[in-house]
C-alpha positions as CSV (number, residue, x, y, z in Angstrom):
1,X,15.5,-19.5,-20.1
2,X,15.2,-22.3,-17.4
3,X,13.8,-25.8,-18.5
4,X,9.9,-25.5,-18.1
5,X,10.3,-29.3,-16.5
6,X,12.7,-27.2,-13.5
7,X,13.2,-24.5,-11.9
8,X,15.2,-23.9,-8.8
9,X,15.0,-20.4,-7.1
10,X,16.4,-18.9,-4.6
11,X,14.4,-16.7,-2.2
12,X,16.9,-14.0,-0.3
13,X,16.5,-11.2,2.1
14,X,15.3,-10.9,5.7
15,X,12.1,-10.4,7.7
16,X,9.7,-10.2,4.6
17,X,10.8,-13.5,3.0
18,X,11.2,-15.5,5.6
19,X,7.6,-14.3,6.3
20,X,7.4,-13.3,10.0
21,X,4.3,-12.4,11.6
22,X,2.7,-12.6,14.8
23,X,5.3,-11.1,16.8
24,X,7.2,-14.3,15.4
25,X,5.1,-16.6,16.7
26,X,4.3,-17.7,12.8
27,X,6.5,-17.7,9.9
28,X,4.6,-18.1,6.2
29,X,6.9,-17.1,3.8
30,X,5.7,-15.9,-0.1
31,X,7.4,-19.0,-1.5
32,X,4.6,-21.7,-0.1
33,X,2.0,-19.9,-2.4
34,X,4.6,-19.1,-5.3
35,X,5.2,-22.7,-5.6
36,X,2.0,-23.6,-5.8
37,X,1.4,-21.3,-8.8
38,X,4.9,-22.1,-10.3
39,X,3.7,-25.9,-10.0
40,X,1.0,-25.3,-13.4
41,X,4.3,-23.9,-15.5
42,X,7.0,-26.5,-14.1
43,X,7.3,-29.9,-13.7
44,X,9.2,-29.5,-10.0
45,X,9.8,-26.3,-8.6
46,X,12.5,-26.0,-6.0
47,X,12.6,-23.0,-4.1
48,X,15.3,-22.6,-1.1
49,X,13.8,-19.7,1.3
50,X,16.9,-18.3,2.4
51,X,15.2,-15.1,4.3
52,X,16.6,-14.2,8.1
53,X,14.8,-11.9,10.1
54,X,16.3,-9.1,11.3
55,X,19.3,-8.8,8.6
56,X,20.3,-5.7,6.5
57,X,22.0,-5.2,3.8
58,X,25.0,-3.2,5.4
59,X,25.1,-5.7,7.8
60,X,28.4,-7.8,8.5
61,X,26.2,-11.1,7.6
62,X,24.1,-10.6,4.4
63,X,26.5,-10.6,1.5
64,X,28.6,-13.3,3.2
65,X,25.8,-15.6,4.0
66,X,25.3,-15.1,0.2
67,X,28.6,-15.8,-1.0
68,X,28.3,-18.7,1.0
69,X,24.7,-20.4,0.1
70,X,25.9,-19.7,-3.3
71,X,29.8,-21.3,-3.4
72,X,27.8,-24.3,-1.2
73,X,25.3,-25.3,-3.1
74,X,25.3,-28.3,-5.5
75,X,22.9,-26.8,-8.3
76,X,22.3,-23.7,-9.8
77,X,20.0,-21.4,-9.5
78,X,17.8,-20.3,-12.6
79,X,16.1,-17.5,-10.3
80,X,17.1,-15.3,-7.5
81,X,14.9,-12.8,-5.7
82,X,16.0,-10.5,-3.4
83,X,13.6,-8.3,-1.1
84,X,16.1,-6.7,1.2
85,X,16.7,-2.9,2.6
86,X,13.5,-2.4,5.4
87,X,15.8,-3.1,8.4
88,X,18.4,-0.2,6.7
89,X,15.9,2.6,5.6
90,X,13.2,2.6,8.3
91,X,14.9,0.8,11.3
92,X,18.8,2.1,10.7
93,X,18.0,5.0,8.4
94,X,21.2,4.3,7.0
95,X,21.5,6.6,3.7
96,X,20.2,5.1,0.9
97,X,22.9,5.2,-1.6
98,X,25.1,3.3,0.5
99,X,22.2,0.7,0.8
100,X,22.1,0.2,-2.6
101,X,25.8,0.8,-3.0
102,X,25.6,-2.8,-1.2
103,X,22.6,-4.1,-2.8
104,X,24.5,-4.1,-6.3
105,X,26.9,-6.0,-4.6
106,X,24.4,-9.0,-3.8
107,X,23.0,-8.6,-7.7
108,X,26.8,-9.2,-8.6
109,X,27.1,-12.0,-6.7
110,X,24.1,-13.8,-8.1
111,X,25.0,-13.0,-12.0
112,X,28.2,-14.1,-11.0
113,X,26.5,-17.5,-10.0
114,X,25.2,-17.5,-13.4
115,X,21.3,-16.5,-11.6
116,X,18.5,-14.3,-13.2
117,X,17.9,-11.6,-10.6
118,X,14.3,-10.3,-9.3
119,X,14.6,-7.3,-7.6
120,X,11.8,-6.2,-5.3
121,X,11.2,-2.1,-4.4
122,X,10.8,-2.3,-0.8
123,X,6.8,-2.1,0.4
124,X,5.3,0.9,2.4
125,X,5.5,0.8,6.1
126,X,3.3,2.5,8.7
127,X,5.3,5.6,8.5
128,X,3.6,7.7,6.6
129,X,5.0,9.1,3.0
130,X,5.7,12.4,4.2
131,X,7.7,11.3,7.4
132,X,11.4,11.8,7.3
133,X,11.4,8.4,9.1
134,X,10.4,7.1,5.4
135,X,12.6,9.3,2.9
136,X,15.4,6.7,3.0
137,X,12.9,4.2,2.0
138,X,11.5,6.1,-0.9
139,X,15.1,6.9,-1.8
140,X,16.6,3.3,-2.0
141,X,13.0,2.7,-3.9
142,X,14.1,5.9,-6.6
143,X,17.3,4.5,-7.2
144,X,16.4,1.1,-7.4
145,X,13.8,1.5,-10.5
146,X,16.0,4.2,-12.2
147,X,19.0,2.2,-12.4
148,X,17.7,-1.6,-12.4
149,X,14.3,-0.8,-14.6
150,X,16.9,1.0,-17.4
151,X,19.3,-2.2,-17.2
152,X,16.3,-4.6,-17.3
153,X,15.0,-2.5,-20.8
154,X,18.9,-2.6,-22.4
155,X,19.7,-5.8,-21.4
156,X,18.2,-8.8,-24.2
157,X,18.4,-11.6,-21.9
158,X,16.6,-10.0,-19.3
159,X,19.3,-10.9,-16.7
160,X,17.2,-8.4,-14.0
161,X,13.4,-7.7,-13.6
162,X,12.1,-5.3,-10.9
163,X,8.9,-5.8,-9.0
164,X,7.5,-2.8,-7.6
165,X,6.4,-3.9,-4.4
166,X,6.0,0.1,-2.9
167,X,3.5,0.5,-5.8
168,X,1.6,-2.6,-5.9
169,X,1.6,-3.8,-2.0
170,X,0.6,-0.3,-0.5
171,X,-0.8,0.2,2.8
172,X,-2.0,3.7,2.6
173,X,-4.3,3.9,0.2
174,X,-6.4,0.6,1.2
175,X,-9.3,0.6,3.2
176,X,-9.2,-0.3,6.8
177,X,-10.6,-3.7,6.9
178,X,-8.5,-4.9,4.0
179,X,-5.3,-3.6,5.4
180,X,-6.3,-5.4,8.4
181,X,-6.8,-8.5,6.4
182,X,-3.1,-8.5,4.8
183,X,-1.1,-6.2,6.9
184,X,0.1,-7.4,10.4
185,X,2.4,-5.0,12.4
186,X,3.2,-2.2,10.1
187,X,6.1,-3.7,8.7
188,X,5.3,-7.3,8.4
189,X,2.3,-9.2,6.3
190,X,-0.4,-11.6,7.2
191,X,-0.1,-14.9,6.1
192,X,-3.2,-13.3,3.0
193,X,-0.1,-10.7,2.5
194,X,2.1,-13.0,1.7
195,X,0.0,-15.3,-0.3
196,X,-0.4,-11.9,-2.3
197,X,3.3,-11.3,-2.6
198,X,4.0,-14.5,-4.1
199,X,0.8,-14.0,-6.8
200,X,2.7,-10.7,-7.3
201,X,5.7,-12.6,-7.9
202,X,4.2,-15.0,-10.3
203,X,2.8,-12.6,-12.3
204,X,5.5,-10.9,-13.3
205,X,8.2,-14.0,-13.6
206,X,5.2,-15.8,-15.5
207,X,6.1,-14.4,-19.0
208,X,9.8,-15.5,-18.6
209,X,8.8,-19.2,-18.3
210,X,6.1,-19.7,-20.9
């Protein structure tokens, strides 16, 4: 268990942690509001957003850039999160076990670092659930809680938690005005969205801190 005096975390994946919105124009990432929360439980809390828009995990650049934040930096991380896959399933539609084929490889890479690893189901987009334009989506999502969920249950030291973002970050069953309030282009969030996403994060890292 980290030290409840520090806690350094490493914030990983693309569009939706970096937190772009307004066609770019504004960036407010999960990790200003998780740090505020973290701040009650922790003495200091250092968080490194490492999130770059537009990535994918079968990218050339992701699992590099990782390997290289993690062989380059001077502490270790008690915490890494990793939200990644949007840009493969809906924008690529690259087949979802080869998406999470390479996502195990980034989990590698952080136990490897000696990291705890939150893994996040990837969030409903404006595509419907019944569009073929979202079964690769709902696929990596499947594999992702049947594999990671049953490690996270057989494994003592809780060396991987899932957050299951699809579930509790919908857009499809709210109501109009408060999808308007949190949702911003069908993909992205709102600055309130991702103020959300890092309570959402809180809440379930909370118990492994106290």
């Amino acid at each position: 268990m980290a030290s409840a005096h520090h806690l350094n975390i490493l914030a990983f994946g693309a569009s939706l942690t970096e937190g772009f919105c307004s066609d770019g124009r504004l960036f407010h990432p999960y990790t200003i509001r998780l740090s505020q929360l973290l701040r009650s439980l922790c003495k200091t809390v250092d968080i490194n957003n490492a999130g770059l828009s537009g990535e994918a995990v079968l990218s050339d650049t992701m699992l590099p850039r990782l390997k290289r934040l993690l062989s380059l930096t001077k502490i270790k991380y008690d915490w890494i999160f990793i939200l990644a896959g949007t840009n493969d399933t809906i924008r690529d539609q690259q087949k979802a076990s080869r998406i999470f084929d390479g996502y195990k490889l980034l989990i590698n890479e952080c136990h490897n670092h000696g990291a705890r690893v939150l893994c996040m189901t990837l969030p409903e987009t404006s595509y419907p659930r019944e569009s073929p334009f979202d079964k690769q989506r709902q696929e990596f999502n499947r594999l992702l809680r049947e594999e990671l969920i049953s490690k996270d249950n057989d494994n003592n030291n809780n060396n991987i938690i899932v957050l299951d973002l699809d579930r509790l970050l919908p857009q499809h069953s709210l109501s109009n005005v408060e999808r308007r309030q949190i949702w911003d282009d069908g993909i992205h969030l709102k600055p309130q969205g991702y103020d959300r996403l890092g309570q959402l994060i809180y809440d379930i890292l909370k118990p492994y801190l106290s």
